[in-house]
N, C-alpha and C positions, 0 to 999 in steps of 0.2 A: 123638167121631168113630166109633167102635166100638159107638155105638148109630145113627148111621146106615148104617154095614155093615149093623146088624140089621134092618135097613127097619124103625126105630121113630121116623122122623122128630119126633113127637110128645113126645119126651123127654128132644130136646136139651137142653143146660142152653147158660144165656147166653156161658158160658165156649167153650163150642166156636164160637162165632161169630168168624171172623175179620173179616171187612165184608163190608157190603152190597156185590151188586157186579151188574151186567145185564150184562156183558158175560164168558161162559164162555173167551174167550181172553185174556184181562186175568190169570183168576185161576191166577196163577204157582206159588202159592207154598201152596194148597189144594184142595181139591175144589168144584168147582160144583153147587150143587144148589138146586131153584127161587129163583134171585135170587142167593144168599148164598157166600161162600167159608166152608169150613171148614177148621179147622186140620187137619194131619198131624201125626199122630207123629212124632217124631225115627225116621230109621232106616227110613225109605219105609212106613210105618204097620203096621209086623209087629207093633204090641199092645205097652203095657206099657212103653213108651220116653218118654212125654211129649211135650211139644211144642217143636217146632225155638225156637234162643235164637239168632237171628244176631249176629254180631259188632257192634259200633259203634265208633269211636274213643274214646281216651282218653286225657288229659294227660300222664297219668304223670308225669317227672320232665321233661315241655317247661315251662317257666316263660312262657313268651308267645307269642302267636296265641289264636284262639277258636274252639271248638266249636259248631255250630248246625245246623238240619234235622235234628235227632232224632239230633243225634252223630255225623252222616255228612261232613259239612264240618267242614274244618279252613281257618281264613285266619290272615290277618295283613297287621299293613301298619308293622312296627316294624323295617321297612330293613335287617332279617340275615334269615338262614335260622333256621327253627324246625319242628320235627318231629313227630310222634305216630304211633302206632302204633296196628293192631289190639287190641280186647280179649279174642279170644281166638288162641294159636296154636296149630300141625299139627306133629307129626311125623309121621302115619300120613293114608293116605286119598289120597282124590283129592278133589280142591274148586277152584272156582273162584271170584273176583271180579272186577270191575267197575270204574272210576274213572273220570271227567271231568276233564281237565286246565285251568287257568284258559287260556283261549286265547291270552292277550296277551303273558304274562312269566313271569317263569323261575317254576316247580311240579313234582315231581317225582313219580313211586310207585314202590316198589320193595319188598323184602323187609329186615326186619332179622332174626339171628339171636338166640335165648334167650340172654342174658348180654353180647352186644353193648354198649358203651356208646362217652360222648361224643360222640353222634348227635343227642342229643334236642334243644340249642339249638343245633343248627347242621344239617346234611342228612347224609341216608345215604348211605353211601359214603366217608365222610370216614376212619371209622374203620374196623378187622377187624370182620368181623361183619354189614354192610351193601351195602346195591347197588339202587343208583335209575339211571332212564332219565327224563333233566329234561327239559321242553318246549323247543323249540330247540337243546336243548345235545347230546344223546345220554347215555350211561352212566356212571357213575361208580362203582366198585369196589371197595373196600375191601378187599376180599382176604376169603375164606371161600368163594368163586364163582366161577365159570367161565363165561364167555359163547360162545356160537357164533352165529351170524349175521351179517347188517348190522344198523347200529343210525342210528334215523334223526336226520339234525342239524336240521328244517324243523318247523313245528307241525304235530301230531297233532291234529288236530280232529275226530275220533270219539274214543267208550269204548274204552280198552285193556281186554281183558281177560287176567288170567292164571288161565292151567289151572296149578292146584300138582300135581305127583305126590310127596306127601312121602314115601311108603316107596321111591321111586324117587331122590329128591333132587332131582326136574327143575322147572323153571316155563318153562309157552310164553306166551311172550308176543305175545297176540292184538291185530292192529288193521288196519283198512283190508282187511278179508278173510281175513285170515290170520297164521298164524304165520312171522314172521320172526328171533325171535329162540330163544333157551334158553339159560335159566340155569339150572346146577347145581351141589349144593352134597354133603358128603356126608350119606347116608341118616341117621334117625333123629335128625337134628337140630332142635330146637324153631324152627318158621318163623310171622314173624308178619307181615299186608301193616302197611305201613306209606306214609308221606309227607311230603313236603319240602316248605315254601312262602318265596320270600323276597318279602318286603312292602315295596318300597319307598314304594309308594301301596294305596292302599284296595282291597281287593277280590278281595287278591289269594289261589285256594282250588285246592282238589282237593276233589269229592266222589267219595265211597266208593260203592258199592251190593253189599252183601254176601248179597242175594237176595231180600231181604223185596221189591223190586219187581222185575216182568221186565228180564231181560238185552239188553242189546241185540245184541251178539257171542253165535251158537249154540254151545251150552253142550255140551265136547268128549263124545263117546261115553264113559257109564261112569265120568264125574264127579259129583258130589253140585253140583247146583243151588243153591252159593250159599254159604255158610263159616260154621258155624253146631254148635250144638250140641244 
């Protein structure tokens, strides 16, 4: 990237190629330059950072559901609730993500905290530590959190997105235009996104988008584009 700063197009290596791409508003998540996205530096390209590592999901201690779409999906269809979380989390920073709710039956996304447990086969919220907004149902709380808003009991059928402010403790929670809700927690605590699925039939998912593709909720003033490292 820092040798096409230097107008030496001629020098890339294969490694700075993020994909092919003809469409300059597509490319979210790199620089457009005849055709091609390139990758960024971690850190808005100030040199010498690497290249962004977004989040993906991850088992962890969930014993069932299944991971697919590149770790962005999480489903199940084994008739309880089952959970996973982010693989990486915040205590600092502002950052945002992304989710798809399964539209049909109960799914949830919410925040778990660092050390949080007895979540994983079963949904957040259940225990301290946790707090999901489920499809149809509205919030569930565990305690570590503080809601203000209304919280909707009807399907969501757009992307929620949440703006984290972690040096702040806040998360808005973004949908249908705007923020209607905010959860907070206190500062400097390890925050990771997470999600609930219960499976009584086939199908049933939450996907993740933690920026590698464009957002579909405008990404708040002064946020980092996406959860990433």
């Amino acid at each position: 990237m820092d040798r096409l700063r230097a107008g030496n197009p001629i020098a890339l290596l294969q490694s700075d190629f993020l994909y092919p791409n003809t469409d300059k508003y597509s490319c979210n998540i790199g620089v457009f330059y005849y055709g091609f996205c390139f990758k960024i530096p971690a850190g808005g390209g100030g040199g010498g950072g690497g290249t962004q590592t977004y989040a993906t999901f991850v088992m962890g201690v969930s014993s069932s559901g299944s991971l697919s779409n590149g770790d962005l999906t999480f489903s199940t269809n084994t008739g309880t609730w089952n959970s996973v979380q982010a693989s990486q989390g915040k205590s600092s920073g502002k950052w945002v993500f992304e989710a798809v709710y399964d539209p049909v039956y109960y799914s949830g996304i919410g925040l778990v905290q660092s050390g949080a447990t007895g979540w994983a086969n079963s949904y957040l919220g259940r225990t301290f530590g946790g707090i999901i907004l489920i499809q149809n149902q509205g919030i569930l709380n565990g305690g570590g959190f503080t809601v203000a808003g209304s919280q909707p009991t009807t399907a969501i059928n757009t992307p929620v997105m949440f703006a984290i402010d972690a040096d702040a403790g806040t998360a808005q929670v973004i949908y249908g235009g705007g923020a209607t809700l905010v959860w907070t927690w206190t500062p400097g605590t390890v925050i990771y996104p997470a999600v609930s699925v219960y499976g009584p039939g086939a199908g049933r998912f939450v996907t993740m988008n933690f920026g590698a593709t464009a957002f579909t909720n405008p990404v708040p003033t002064g946020y980092n584009a996406g959860w990433y490292e």
